[in-house]
KERO-237326 format. One line per 4 residues: number of its first residue (from 1); their letters; for each residue x, y, z of C-alpha. Coordinates in pm, 1 decimal, decimal comma. Layout:
KERO-237326
NUM = a = X/Y/Z | ... .
//
This chain:
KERO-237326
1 = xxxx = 0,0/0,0/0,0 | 162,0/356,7/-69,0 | 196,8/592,0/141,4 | -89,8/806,1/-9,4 .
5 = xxxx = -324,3/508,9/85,4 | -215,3/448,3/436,7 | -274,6/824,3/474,6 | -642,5/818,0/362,0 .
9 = xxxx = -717,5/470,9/534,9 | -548,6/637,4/852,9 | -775,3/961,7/756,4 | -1122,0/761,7/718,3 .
13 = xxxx = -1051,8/539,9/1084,6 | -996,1/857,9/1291,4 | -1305,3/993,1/1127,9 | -1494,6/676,3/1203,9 .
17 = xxxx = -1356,0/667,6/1514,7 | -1509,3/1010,8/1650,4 | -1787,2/955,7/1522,2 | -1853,1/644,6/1692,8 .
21 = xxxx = -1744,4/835,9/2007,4 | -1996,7/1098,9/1923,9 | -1682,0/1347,6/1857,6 | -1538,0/1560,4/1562,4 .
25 = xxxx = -1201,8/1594,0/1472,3 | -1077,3/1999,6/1530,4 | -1062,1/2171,7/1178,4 | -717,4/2238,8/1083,2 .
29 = xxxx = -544,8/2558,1/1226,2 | -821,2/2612,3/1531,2 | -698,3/2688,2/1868,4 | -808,2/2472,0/2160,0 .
33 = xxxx = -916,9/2634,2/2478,6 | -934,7/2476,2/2758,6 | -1288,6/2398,1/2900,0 | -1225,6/2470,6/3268,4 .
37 = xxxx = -1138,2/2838,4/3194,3 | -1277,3/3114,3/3058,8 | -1016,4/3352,3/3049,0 | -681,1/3312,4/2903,2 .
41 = xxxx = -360,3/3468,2/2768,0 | -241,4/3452,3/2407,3 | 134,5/3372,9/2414,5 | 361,2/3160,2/2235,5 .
45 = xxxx = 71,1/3072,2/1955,1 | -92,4/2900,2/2244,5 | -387,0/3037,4/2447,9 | -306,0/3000,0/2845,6 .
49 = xxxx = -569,9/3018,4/3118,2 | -514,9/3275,4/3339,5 | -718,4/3331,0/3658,0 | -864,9/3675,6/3728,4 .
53 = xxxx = -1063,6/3834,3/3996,5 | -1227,9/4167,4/3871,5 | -1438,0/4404,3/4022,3 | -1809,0/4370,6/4052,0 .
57 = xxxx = -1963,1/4536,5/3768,1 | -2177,5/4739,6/3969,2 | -1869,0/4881,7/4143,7 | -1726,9/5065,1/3837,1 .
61 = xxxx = -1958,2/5391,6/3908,2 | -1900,9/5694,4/3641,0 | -1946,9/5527,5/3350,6 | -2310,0/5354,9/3330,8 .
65 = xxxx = -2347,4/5516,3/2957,7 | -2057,5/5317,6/2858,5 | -2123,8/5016,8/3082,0 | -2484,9/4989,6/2955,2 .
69 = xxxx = -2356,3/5004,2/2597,0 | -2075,5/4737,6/2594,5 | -2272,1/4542,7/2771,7 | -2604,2/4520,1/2533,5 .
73 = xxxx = -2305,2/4431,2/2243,9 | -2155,7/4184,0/2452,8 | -2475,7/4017,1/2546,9 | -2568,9/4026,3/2173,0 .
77 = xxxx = -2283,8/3849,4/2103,1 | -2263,6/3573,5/2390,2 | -2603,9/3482,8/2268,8 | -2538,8/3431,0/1885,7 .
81 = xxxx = -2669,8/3720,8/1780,6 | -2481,4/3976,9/1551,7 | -2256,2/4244,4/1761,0 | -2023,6/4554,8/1675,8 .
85 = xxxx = -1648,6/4479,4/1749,8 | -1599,1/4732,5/1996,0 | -1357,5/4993,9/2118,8 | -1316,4/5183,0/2459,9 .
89 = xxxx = -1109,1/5504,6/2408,0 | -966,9/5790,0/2620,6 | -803,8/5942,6/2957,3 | -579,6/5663,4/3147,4 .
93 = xxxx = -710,2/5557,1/3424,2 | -1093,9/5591,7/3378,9 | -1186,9/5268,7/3332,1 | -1202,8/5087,7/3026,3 .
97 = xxxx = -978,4/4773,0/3099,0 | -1178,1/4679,2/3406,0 | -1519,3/4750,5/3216,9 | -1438,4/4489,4/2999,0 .
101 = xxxx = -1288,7/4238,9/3249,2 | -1593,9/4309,1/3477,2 | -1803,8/4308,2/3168,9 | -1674,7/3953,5/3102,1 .
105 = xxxx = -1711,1/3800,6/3436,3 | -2069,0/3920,1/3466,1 | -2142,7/3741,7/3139,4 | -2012,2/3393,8/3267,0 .
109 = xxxx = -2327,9/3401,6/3459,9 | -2566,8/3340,8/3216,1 | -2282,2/3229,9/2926,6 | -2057,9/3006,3/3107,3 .
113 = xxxx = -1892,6/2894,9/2762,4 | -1754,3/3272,5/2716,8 | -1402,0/3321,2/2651,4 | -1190,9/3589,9/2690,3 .
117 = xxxx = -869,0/3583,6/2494,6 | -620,4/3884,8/2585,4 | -399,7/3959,4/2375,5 | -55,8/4110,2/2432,3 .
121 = xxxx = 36,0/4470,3/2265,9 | 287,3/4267,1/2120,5 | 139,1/3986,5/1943,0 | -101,1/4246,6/1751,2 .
125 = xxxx = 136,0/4115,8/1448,7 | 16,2/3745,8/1495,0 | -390,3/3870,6/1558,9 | -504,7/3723,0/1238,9 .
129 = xxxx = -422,8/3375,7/1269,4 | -571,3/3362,1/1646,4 | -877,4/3506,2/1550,4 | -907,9/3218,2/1233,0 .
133 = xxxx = -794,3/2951,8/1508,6 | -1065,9/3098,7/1732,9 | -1330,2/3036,1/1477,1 | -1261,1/2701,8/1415,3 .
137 = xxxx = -1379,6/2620,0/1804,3 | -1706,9/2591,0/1936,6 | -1717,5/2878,8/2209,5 | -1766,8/3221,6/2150,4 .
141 = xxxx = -1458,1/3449,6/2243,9 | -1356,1/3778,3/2292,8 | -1052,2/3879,5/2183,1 | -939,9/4156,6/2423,1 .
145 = xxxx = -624,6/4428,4/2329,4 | -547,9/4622,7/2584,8 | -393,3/5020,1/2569,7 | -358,9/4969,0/2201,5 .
149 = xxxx = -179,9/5208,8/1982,6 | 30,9/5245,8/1688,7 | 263,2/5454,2/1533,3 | 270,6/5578,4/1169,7 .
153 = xxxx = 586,1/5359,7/1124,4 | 403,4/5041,6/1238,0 | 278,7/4790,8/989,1 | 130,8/4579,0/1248,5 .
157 = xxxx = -209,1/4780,2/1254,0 | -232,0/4651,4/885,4 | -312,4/4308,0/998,2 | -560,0/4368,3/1231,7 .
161 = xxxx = -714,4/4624,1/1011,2 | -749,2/4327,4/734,2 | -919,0/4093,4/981,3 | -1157,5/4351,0/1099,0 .
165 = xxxx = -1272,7/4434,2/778,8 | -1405,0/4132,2/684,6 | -1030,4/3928,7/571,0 | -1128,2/3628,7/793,2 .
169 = xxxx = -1501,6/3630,0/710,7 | -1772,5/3740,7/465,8 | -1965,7/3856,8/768,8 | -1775,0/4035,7/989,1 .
173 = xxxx = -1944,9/4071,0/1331,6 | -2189,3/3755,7/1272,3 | -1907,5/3531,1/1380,2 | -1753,8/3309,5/1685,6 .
177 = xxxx = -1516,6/3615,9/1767,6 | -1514,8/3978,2/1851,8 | -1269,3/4226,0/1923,3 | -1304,7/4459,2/2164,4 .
181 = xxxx = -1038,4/4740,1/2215,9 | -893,2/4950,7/2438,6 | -682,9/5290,3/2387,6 | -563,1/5613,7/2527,5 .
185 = xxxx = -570,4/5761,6/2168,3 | -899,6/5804,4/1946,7 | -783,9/5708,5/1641,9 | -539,8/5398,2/1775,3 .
189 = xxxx = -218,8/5665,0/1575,2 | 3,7/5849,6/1705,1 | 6,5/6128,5/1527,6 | 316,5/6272,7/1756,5 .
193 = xxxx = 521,6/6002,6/1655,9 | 510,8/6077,6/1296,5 | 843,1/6243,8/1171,7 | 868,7/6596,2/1036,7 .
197 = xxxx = 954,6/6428,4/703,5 | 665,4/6224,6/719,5 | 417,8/6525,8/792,6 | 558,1/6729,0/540,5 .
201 = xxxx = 523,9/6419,4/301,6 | 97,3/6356,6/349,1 | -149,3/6554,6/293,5 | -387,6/6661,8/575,6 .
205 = xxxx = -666,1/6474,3/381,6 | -480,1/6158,2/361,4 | -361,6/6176,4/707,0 | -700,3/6183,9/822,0 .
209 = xxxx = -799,1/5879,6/593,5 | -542,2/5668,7/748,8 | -619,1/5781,1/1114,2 | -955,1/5654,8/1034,5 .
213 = xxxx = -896,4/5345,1/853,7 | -817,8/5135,2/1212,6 | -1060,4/5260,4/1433,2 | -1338,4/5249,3/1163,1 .
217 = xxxx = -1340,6/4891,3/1149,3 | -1472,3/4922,3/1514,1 | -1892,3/4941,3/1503,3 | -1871,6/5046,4/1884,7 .
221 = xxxx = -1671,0/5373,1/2034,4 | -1708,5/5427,8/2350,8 | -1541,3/5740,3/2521,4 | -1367,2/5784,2/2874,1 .
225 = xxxx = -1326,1/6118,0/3017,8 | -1159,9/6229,3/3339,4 | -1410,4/6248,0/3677,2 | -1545,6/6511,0/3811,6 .
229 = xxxx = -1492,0/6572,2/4178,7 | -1794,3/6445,7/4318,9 | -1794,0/6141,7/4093,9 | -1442,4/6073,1/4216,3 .
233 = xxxx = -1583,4/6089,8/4599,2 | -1911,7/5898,9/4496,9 | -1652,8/5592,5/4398,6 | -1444,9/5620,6/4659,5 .
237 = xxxx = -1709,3/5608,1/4887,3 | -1873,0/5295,5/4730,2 | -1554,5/5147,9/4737,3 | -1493,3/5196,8/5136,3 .
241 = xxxx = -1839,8/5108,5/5230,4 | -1869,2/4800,9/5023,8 | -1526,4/4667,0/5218,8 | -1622,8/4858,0/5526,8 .
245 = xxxx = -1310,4/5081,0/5540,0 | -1503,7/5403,4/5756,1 | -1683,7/5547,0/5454,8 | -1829,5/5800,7/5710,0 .
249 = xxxx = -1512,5/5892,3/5903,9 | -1434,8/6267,9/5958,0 | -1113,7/6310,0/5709,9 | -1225,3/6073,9/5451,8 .
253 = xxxx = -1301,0/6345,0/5178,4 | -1033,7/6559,3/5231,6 | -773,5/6249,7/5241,9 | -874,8/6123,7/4874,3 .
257 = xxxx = -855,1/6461,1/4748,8 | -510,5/6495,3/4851,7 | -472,1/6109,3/4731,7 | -591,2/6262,3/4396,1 .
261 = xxxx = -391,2/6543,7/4377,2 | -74,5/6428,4/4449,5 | -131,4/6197,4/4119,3 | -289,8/6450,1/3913,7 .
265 = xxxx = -562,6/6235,7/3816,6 | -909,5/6183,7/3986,6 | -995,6/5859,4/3784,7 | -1153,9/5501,6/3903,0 .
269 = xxxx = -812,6/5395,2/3919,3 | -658,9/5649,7/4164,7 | -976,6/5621,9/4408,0 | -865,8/5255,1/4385,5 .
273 = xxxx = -548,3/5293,4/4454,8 | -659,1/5510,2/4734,9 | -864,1/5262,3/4859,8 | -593,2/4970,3/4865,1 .
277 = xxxx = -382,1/5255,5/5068,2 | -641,1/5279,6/5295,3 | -716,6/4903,8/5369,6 | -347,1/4844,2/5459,3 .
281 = xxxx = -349,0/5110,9/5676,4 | -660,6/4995,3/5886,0 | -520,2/4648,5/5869,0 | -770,2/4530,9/5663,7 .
285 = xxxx = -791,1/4299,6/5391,2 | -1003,8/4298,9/5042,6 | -1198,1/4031,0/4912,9 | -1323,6/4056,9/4546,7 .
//
């Protein structure tokens, strides 16, 4: 028998095999995830559970616009329905990482099969095969990139900009996999990294174009902007009096103002931060 024919009779018993077994054999190129997790890192072409304790959704105060809106996608999504690849832009700090992380875990109630697939800044380059392994598996995943950017001298927002636009799929969005974003800058370039040779060299119009031809593969935008002082006290406050940290102690207000000020930023991270500072001080620890 030639080798040609021990590879098809080899071919036909495996299929036989899972069959009888009541299994299929994993299409060629698709990425197994492992069934006991749900969230996991992509590294070395290989997707590694990772375990994760986020905040309670409910806890991320400031932003219920934004919460409200990723989550109706995301829910879309978990439940086979078309959904927006989505994108969470603006000031550090305010949120958008641990709106999708929270947004993720309070899926896995009702959509235990979720994955979330996070995706280092950089293996951006290697985004298109993961998302066609992804597809080829039966759970629907999210394919997170956190505080994404490029500059005009990187290629690597080609790629991704291919897959987004339908590369992978006729029907972009209607699919096993979404992308979901985050990013300090609007338009994902950065537009201060360009040389002066390269300004001088595009036109305004066509600098523009290319700004847009990234984040315009992304159906959902949803903006961050710094706090306000009183929202920055309203979340410290939840925070303290949902770990019982003196929410109501003489001082309190004054003390993450100053917490604030000394890091020039009142955001949901720094009244976290705050919070953390404050829990060590009274001894106390924090259970998520």
């Amino acid at each position: 028998m030639t080798s040609d024919h021990t590879l098809e009779a080899l071919t036909v018993a495996i299929h036989a095999l899972t069959a009888r077994l009541g299994a299929s054999p994993a299409p060629p190129g698709s990425i197994e995830l492992d069934p006991a997790s749900s969230r996991f890192v992509w590294r070395d072409e290989a997707a590694i559970p990772v375990a994760a304790s986020p905040l309670p959704l409910d806890l991320l105060l400031g932003m219920d616009r934004q919460k409200g809106l990723l989550m109706a996608n995301l829910t879309q999504f978990a439940g086979g329905l078309p959904a927006n690849h989505a994108m969470l832009w603006g000031a550090p700090g305010t949120g958008k990482s641990a709106l999708v992380k929270s947004a993720h875990a309070a899926l896995l109630a009702g959509h235990p099969e979720l994955a979330l697939v996070e995706v280092p800044r950089d293996g951006v380059d290697r985004v298109g095969p993961l998302l066609a392994g992804l597809e080829g598996q039966v759970r629907p995943a999210l394919v997170f990139i956190d505080d994404l950017s490029f500059s005009p001298q990187d290629q690597a927002y080609r790629s991704l900009k291919t897959v987004l636009d339908g590369g992978l799929s006729a029907r972009p969005g209607l699919g096993r996999v979404l992308v979901v974003v985050t990013s300090n800058l609007r338009h994902l370039i950065d537009r201060d990294a360009m040389t002066s040779t390269q300004a001088r060299a595009q036109r305004p119009d066509e600098v523009a174009y290319e700004q847009l031809a990234l984040s315009d593969r992304f159906g959902l935008w949803l903006g961050f902007h710094p706090m306000d002082q009183e929202t920055y006290l309203a979340v410290v406050n939840a925070y303290c009096t949902r770990f019982k940290l003196k929410p109501r102690e003489a001082g309190l207000r004054q003390a993450a103002l100053q917490w604030a000020q000394m890091r020039g930023s009142r955001s949901g991270r720094s009244a976290w931060q705050f919070v953390l500072d404050r829990a060590g001080q009274m001894g106390r620890a924090i259970a998520l």
